[in-house]
N, C-alpha and C positions, 0 to 999 in steps of 0.2 A: 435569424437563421441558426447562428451556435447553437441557443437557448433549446430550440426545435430539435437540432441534431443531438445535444446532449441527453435531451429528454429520450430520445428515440432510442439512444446508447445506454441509458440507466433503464429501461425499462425492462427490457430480454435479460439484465446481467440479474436486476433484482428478482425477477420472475424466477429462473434459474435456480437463486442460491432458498427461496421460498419453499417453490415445490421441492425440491428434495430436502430443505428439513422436515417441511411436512411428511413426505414419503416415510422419513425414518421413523416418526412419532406412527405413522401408518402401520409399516411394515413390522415394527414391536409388537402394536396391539392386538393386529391380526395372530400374531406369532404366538401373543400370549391367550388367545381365544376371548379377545374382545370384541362387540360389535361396535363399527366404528357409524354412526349415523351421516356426516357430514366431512367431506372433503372440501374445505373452501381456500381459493386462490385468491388473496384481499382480503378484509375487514368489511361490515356495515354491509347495507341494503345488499340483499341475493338479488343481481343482473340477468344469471341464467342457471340451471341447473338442469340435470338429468340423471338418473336414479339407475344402474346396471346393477344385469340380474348374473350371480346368484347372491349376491352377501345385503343388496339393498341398499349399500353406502350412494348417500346423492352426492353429486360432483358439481361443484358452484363454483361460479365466476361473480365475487362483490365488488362492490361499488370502490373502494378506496382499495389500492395496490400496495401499499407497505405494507405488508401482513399477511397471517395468513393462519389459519387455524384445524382442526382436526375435533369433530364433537362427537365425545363417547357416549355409549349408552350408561349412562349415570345416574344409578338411582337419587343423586341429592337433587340433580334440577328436573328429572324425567318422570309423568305420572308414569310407574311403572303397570298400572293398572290397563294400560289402553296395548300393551305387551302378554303374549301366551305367557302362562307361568314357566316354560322351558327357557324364553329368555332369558332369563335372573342368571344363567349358565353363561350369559357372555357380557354380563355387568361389571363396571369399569373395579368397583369398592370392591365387588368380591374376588378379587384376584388380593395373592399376597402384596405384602408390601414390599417386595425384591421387585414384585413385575411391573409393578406401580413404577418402580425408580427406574426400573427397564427401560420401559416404556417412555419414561421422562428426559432419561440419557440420550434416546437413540436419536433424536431432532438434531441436537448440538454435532452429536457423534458422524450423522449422515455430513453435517459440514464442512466436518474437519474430511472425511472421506472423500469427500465432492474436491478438497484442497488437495487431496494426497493424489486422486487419482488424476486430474488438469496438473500440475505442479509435472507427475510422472510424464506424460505428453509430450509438456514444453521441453523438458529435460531430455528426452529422446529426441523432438528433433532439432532443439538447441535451441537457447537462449541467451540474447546480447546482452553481459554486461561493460562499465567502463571499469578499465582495468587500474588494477591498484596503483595506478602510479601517479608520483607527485611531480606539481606544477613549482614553480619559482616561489621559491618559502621566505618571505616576511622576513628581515631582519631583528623587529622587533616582538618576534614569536618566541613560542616555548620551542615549536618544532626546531626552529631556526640554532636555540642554544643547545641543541643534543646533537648538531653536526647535521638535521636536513638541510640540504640547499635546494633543490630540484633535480628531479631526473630519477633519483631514488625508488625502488620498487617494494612495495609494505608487501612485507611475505607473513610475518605472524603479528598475532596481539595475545598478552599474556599465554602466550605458548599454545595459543589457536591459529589455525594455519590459513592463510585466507586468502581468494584466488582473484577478487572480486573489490571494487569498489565500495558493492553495498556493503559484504561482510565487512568491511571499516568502518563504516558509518555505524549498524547493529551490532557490533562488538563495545565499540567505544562505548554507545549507547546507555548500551547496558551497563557499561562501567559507570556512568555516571547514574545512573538510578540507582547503583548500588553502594554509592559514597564513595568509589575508590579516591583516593587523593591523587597515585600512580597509575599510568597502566605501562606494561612491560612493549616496545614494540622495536620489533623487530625490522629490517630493511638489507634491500640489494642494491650497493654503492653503482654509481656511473662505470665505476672499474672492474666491478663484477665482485665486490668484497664483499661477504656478511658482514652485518653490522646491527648491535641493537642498541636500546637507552631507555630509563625509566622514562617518561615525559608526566610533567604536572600537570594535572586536571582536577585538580581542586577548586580552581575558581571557577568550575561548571556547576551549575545546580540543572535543576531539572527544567527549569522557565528555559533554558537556552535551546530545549533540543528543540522548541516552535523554530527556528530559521536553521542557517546555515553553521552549526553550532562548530562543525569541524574548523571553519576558515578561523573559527577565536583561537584554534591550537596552531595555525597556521597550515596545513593541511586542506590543498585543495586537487581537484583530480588533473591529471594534465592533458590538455585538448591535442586534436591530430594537428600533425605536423601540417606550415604555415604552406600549401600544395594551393593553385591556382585552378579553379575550375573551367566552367565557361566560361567566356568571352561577348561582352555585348557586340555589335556590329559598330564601328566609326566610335566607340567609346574611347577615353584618352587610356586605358591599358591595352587594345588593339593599334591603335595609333603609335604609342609607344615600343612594339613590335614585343610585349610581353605575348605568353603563347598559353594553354591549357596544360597544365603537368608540370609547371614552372614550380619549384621550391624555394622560397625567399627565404636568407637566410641572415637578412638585415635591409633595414632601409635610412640609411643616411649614415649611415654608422654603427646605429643602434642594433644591437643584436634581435632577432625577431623567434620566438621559441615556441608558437605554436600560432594555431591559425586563429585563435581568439585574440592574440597580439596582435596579430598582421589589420585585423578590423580593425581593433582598436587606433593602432597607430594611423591607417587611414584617415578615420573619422574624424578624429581629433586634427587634419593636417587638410584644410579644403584651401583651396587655390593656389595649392604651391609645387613645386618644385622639388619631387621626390627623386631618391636615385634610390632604385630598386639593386641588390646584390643578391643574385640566385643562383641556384644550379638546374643545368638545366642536361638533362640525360649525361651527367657526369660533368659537365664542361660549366665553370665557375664564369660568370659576367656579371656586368653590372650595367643598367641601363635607367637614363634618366625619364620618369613619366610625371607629368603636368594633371595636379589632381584637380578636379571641380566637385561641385558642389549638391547638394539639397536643401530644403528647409524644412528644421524639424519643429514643430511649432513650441515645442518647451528649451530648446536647446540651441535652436538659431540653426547657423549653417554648420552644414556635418559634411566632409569630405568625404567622395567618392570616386573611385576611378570607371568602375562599370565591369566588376569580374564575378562571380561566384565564388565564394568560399567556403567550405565547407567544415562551419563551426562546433563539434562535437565533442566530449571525447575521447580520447581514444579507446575502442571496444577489444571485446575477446568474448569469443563464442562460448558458453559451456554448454558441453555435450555429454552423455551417458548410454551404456546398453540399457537395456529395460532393467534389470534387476540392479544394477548399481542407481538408476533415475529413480526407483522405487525405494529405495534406502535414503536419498539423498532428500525424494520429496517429503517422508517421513520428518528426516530432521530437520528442513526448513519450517514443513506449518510447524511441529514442537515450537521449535526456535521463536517462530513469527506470534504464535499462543501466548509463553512465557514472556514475551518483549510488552504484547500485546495487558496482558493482565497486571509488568510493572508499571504499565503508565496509569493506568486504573487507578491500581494504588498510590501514585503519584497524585493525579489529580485528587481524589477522595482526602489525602494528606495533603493539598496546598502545595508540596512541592512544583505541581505543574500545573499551569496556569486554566483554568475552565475553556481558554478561547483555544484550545485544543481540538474541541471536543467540534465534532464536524455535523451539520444534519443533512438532510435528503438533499439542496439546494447545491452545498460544496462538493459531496456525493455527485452525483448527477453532472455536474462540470467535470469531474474527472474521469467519470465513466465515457464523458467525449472526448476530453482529448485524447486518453488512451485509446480509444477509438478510431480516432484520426491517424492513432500513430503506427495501428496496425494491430493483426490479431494477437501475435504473443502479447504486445502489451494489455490488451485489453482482453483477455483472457487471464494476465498476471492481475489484473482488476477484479476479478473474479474470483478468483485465489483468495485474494485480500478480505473482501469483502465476506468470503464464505468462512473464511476461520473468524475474522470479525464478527458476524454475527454469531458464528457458534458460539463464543467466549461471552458475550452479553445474553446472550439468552444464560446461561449460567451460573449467571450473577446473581444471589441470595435475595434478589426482588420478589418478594408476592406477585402472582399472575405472569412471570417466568418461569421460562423450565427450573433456572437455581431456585426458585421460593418454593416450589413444589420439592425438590427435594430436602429443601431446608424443612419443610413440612415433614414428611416422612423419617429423616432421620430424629427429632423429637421424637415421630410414632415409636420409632424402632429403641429408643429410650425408656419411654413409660410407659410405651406400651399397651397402649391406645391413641387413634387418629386424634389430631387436633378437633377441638370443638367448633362447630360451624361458627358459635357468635364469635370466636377467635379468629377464625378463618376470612370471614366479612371483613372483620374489622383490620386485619392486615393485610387485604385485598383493597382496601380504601390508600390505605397508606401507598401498598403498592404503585396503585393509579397514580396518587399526585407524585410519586418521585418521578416518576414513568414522564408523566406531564409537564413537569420541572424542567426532569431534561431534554426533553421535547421543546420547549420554550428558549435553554441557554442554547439550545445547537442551533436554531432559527434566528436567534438574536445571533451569533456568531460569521453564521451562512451570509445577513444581510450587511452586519457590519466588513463582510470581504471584498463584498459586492460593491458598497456605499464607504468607502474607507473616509 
């Protein structure tokens, strides 16, 4: 049933970020007084088609959905002969080699747009991030020796001001793909004091950003406060006369600092004898609850008491008018491009490891859960995916948008087109890189799946 929903989820996002590259590559060539012969939604076998009148472009639906393509009237593969002689007036080659590159541009270009304008959206009607602040810092951290303890709120990195959890994560990020040994960071004490410290991150390469590369600086987000939800019916936390809105703010002594603690210590404490200290609508108690049990089949028995907790987090809304959201979605795809293009060269350079590299299968898992988790987020899936693939198609591969321009800029060199037997022959190449990578992201997808 996931497998089903995930697919059902990857299917409309990929469709999506397709047709409107295509549309771009479209709307150029129309622009530039190209006849475009063939809109196809997919790769391989034409499933259905239909030809509208006046321009004659047929509109296909192929057999295989990754893909997706645009066929000009092109004298190199087209008998031009079975064409009026007035045709050659909307043939792909006789157009300069500016419109050619136009034309090449506008695919990737419609993506990033498709990002600019979804990104403006969520920005206008706001989007949850977890807010910058830290959790109980490591002793044996780097965070830990520049004076974080917890509680602390990360206001800048190298004198970038940041409102947001992610921006921590994509600032450091970026730090580390670019060798910094230091990054400057900044913080708002428990007491309300600015406060900043170089922190070392030297011992990050670029293999680290695959997991939770922050928690090795000691740097983790702080979850919402340790707050009591539902209540099961005759469970030992109703029995115990615990209530919904209860804040725990230790249990046996131990101090409790947020609601991932409070689980934790649960779990870890089955059949005993807890005494709960909370506050409850101002008034401090303490009240003793009898925990039981589950069985977890890799872990044995895991204590429960039978409450709801609500494990997240803690959030903060960002919000914008429309022209501040349109400025803002601007610099994030930027931002999300550049991040995007160091990892490229990351991986291309061995600093970051191939199992990086995602194909349709881990794709497709995450277009559900984001799914599940609701429209912004899966709309922010959207986003991703759409500057994502703009940035790969413009990558200097033959049968790419980048290869074709990598073509043209030579033309625009010497000044004449590359020669077809060259063209062939780095169209060959093309494919097996194409195919290469097509194979490491499948072998990766199954290796997540089959660990």
């Amino acid at each position: 049933m996931n497998a089903v929903f995930a697919l059902l989820a990857f299917i409309p996002a990929i469709f999506i970020v397709i047709v409107i590259h295509e549309l771009g590559h479209y709307t150029a060539a129309r622009l530039c007084g190209v006849r475009v012969l063939r809109f196809s939604l997919g790769m391989g076998k034409i499933l259905y088609s239909r030809k509208f009148r006046p321009d004659g472009t047929e509109w296909a639906l192929s057999l295989l959905p990754l893909g997706g393509y645009i066929k000009l009237l092109d004298a190199r593969s087209e008998d031009m002969t079975q064409y009026p002689p007035e045709a050659m007036a909307h043939e792909f080659t006789s157009r300069s080699v500016w419109q050619r590159i136009f034309i090449a541009v506008a695919g990737p270009a419609a993506n990033f747009l498709l990002a600019v304008v979804l990104l403006s959206g969520l920005y206008v009607y706001g989007i949850q991030y977890p807010v910058a602040k830290l959790r109980a810092v490591p002793a044996d951290s780097v965070a830990y020796q520049v004076g974080l303890r917890g509680g602390e709120r990360i206001t800048a990195i190298n004198n970038q001001s940041v409102a947001h959890w992610g921006q921590v994560r994509q600032l450091i990020a970026g730090s580390v793909m670019e060798h910094q040994r230091y990054i400057n960071l900044q913080w708002n004490g428990k007491e309300g004091q600015d406060q900043q410290a170089g922190v070392d991150i030297s011992h990050l390469t670029g293999q680290d950003l695959e997991g939770d590369f922050l928690k090795r600086l000691g740097l983790t987000v702080a979850y919402q406060p340790a707050v009591l939800g539902e209540l099961e019916m005759d469970s030992p936390a109703e029995k115990a006369g615990l209530r919904q809105g209860d804040k725990v703010f230790a249990i046996d002594g131990k101090e409790i600092a947020d609601s991932l603690e409070l689980v934790e210590m649960i779990r870890k404490s089955p059949d005993r004898m807890l005494r709960f200290s909370l506050d409850r609508n101002g008034e401090k108690m303490a009240l003793p609850v009898q925990s039981g049990h589950w069985i977890d089949g890799s872990k044995g028995k895991v204590g429960r008491i039978g409450v709801k907790v609500q494990v997240s987090p803690e959030t903060m809304t960002v919000r914008y008018g429309i022209l501040p959201a349109l400025k803002q979605s601007v610099i994030k795809t930027a931002e999300t491009a550049c991040l995007t293009v160091k990892s490229i060269g990351q991986i291309v350079a061995g600093a970051i490891s191939v199992k990086n590299i995602s194909g349709p299968v881990a794709i497709a898992d995450y277009a559900g859960k984001t799914a599940k988790a609701g429209g912004v987020a899966y709309l922010s899936f959207i986003v991703f995916i759409s500057i994502s693939i703009g940035i790969m198609n413009l990558l200097p591969i033959p049968v790419l948008d980048g290869g074709l321009l990598l073509y043209y800029a030579v033309e625009i060199i010497k000044g004449s087109p590359v020669s077809e037997k060259a063209s062939r022959f780095w169209t060959a190449i093309g494919l097996g890189l194409l195919g290469l990578l097509m194979i490491v992201a499948m072998c990766n997808d199954f290796g997540r799946l089959f660990p």
